[in-house]
DSSP file (Angstrom, degrees, kcal/mol; ACC not computed):
  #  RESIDUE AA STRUCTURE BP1 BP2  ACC     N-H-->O    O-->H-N    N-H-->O    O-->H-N    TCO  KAPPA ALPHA  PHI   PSI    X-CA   Y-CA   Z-CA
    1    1 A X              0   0    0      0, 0.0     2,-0.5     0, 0.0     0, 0.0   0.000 360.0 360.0 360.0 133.2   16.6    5.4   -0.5
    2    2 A X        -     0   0    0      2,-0.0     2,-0.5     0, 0.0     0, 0.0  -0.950 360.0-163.3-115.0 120.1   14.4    2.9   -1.9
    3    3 A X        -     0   0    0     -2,-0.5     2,-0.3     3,-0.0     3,-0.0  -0.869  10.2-160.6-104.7 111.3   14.0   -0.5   -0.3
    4    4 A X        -     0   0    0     -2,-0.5     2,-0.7     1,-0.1    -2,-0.0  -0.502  26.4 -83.8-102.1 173.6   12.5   -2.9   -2.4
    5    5 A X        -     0   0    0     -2,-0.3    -1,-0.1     0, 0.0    22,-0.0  -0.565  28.7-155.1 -59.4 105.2   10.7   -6.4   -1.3
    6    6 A X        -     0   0    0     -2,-0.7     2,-0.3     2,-0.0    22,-0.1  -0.324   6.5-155.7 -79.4 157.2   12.5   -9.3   -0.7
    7    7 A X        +     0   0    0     20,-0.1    20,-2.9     2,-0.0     2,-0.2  -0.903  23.6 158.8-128.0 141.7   10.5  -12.5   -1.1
    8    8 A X  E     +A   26   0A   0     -2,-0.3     2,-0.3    18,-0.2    18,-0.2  -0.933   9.5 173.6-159.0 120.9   11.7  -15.4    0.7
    9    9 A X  E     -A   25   0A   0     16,-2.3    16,-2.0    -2,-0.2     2,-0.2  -0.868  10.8-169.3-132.2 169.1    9.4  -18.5    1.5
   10   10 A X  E     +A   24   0A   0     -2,-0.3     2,-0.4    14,-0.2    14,-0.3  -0.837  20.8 152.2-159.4 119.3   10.2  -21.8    3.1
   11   11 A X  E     -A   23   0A   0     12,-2.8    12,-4.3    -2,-0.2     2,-0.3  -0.981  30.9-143.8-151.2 157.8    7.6  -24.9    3.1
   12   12 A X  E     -A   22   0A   0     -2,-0.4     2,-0.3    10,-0.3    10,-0.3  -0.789  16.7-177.6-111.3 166.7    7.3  -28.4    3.2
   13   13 A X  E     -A   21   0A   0      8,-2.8     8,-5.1    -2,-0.3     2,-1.3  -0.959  30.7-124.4-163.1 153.0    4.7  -30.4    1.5
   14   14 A X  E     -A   20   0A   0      6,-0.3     4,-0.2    -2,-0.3     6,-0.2  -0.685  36.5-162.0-101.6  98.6    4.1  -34.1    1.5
   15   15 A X  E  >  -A   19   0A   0     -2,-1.3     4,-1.8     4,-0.7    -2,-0.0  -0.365  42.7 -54.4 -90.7 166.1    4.2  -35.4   -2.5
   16   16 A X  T  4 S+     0   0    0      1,-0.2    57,-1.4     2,-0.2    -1,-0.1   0.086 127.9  36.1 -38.4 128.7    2.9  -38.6   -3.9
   17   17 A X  T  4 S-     0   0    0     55,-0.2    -1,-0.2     1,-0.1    -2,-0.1   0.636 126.7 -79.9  85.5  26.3    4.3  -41.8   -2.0
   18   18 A X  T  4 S+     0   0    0     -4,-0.2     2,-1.5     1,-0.2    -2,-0.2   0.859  81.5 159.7  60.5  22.1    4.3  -39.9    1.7
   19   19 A X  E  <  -A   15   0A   0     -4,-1.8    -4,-0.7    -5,-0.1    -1,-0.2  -0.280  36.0-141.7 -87.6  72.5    7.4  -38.3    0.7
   20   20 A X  E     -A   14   0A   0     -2,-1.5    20,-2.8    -6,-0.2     2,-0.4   0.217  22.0-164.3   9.6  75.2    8.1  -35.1    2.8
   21   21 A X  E     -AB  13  39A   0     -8,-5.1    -8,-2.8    18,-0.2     2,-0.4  -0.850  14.8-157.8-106.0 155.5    9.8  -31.9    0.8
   22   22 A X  E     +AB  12  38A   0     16,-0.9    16,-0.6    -2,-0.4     2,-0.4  -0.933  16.6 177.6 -96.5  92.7   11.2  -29.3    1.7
   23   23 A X  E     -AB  11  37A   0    -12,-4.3   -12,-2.8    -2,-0.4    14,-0.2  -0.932   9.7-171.2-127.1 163.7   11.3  -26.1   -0.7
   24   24 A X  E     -AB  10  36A   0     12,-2.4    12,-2.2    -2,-0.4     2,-0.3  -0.889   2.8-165.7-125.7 145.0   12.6  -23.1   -0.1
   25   25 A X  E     +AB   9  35A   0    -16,-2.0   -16,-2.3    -2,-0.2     2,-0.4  -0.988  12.8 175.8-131.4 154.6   12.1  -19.7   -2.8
   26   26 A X  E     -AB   8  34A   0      8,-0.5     8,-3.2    -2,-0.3     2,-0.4  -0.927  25.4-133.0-164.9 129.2   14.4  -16.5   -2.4
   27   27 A X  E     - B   0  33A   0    -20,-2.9     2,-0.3    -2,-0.4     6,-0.3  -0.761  25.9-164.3 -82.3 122.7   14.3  -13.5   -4.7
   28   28 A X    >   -     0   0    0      4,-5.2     3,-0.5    -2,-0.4    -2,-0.0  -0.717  26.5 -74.4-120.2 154.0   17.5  -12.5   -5.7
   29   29 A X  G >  S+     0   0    0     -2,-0.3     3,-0.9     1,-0.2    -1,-0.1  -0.061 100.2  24.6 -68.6 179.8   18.7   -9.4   -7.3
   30   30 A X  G 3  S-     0   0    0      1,-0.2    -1,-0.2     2,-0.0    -2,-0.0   0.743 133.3 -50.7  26.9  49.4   18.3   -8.1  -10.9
   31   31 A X  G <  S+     0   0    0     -3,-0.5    22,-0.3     1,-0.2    -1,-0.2  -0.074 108.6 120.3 117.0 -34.0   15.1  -10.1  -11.8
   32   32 A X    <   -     0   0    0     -3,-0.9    -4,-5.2    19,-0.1     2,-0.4  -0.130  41.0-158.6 -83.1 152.3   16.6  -13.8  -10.6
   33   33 A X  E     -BC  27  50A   0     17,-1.4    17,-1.4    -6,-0.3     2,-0.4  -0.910  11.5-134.5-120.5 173.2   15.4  -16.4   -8.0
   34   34 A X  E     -BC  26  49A   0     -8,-3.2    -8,-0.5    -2,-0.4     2,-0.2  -0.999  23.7-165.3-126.2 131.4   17.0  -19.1   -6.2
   35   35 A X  E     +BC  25  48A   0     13,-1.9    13,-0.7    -2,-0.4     2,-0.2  -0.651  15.8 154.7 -82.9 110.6   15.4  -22.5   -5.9
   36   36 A X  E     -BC  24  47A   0    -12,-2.2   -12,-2.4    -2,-0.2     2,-0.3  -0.938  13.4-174.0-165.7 163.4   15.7  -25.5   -3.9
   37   37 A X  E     -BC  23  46A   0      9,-1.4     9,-0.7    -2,-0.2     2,-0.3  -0.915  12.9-163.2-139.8 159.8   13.7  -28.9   -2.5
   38   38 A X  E     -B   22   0A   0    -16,-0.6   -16,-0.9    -2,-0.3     2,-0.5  -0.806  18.6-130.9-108.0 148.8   15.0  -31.6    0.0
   39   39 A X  E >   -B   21   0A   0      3,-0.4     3,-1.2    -2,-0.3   -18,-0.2  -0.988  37.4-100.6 -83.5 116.1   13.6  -34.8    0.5
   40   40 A X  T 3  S+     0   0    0    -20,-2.8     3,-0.1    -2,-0.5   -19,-0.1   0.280 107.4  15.1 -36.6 127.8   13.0  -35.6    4.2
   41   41 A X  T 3  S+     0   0    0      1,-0.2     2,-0.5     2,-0.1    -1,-0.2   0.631 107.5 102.5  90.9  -3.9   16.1  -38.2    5.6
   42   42 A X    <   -     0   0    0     -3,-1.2    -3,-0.4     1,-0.2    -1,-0.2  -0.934  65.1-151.7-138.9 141.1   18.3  -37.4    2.4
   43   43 A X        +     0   0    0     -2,-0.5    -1,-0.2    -5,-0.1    -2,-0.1   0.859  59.6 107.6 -87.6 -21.4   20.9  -35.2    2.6
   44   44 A X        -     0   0    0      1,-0.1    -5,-0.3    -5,-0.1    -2,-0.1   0.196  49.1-159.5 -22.1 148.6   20.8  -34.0   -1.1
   45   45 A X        -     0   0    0     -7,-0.2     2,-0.2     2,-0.1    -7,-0.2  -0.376   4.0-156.5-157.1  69.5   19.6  -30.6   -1.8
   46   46 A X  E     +C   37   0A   0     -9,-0.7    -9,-1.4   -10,-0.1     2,-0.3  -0.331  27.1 158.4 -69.3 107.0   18.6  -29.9   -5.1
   47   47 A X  E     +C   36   0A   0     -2,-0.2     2,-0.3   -11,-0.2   -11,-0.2  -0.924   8.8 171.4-143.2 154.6   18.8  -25.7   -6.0
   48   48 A X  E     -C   35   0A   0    -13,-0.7   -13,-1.9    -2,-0.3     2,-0.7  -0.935  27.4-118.9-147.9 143.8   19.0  -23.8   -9.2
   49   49 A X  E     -C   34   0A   0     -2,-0.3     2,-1.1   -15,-0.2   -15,-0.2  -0.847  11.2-140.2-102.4 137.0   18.9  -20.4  -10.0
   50   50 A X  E     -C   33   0A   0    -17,-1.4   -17,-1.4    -2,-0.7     3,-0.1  -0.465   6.9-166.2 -49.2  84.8   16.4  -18.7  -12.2
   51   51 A X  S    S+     0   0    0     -2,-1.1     2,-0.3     1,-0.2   -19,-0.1   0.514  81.0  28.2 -67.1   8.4   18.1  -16.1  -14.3
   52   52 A X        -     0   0    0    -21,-0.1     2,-0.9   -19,-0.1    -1,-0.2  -0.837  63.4-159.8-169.2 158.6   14.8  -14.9  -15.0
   53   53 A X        +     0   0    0     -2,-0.3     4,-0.0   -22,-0.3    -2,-0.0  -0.894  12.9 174.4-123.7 109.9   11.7  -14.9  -13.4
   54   54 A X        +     0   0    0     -2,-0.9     2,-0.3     2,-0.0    -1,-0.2   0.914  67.0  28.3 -66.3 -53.2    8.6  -14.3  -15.6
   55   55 A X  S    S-     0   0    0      1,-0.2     3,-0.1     3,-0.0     0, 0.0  -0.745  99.0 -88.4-116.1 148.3    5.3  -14.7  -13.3
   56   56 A X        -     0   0    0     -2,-0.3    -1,-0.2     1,-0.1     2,-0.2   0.211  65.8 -75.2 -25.5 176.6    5.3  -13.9   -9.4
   57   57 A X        -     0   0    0     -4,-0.0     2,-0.3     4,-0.0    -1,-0.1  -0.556  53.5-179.8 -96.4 158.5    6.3  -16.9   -7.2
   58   58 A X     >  -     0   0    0      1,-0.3     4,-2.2    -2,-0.2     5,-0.3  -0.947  32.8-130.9-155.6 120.3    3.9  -19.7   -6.7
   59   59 A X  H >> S+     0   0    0     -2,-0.3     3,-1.8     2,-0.2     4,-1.6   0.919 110.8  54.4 -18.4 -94.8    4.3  -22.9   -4.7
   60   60 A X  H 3> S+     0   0    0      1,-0.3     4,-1.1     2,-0.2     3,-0.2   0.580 103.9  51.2 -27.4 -65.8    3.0  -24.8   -7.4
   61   61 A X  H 3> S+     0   0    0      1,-0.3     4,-2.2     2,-0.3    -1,-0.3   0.855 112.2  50.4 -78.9 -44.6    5.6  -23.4  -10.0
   62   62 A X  H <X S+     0   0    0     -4,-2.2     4,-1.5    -3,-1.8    -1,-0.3   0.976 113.4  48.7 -48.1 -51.8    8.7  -24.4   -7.4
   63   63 A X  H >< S+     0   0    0     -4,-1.6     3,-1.7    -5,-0.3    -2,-0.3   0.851 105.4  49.8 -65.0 -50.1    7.3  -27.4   -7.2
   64   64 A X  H >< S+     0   0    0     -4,-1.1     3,-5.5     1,-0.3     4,-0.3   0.958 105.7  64.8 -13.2 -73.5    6.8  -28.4  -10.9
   65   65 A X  H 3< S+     0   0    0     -4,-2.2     3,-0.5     1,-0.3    -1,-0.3   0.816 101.8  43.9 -25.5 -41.2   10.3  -27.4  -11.3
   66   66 A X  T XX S+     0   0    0     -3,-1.7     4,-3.3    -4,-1.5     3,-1.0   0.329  79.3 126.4-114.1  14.1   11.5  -30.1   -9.1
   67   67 A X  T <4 S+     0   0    0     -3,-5.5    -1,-0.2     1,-0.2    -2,-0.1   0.833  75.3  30.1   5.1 -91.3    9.2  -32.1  -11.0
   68   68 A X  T 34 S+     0   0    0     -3,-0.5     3,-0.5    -4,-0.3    -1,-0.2   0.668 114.3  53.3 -70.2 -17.7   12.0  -34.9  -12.0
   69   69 A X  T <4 S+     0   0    0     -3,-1.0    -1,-0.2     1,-0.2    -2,-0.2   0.902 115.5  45.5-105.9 -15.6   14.5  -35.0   -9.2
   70   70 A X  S  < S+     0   0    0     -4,-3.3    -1,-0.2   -32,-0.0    -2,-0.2  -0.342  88.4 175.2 -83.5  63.5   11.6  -35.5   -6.7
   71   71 A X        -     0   0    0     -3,-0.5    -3,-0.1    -2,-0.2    -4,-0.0   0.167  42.5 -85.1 -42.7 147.3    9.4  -38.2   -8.2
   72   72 A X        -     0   0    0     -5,-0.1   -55,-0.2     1,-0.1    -1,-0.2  -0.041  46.8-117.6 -42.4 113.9    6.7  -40.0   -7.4
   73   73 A X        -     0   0    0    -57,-1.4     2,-0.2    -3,-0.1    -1,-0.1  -0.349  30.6-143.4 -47.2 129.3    7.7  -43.4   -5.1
   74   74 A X              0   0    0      1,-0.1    -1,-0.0   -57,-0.0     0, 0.0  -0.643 360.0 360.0 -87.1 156.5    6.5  -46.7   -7.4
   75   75 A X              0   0    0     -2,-0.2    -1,-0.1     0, 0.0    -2,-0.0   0.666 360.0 360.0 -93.0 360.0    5.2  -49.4   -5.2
């Protein structure tokens, strides 16, 4: 029986304008991941899945992703 590696991460980071997110990364079978960020205080929960997953996981690349629906605050 062959068990392969799950990847599952879970982090916050604090992005431009003090805003607090939350992402989460979870490798899902045949090739996909699943996606998702929060913004601290809001109950929204922004997730997609990846039907394919080109490069290894990276912080950085979750985060890009979620690029537009958690922008920078203007003052």
């Amino acid at each position: 029986m062959r068990v392969e590696s799950v990847v599952e991460v879970e982090w916050t980071k604090v992005m431009s304008g003090d805003r607090l997110v939350k992402f989460t990364y979870l490798d899902l079978p045949e090739g996909k991941a699943f996606l998702t960020a929060q913004i601290a205080g809001h109950e929204v929960v922004y997730s997609v899945i990846l039907q394919h997953v080109d490069h290894p996981f990276s912080r950085e690349g979750v985060e890009h992703h979620f690029a537009y629906e958690c922008p920078p605050l203007s003052n």
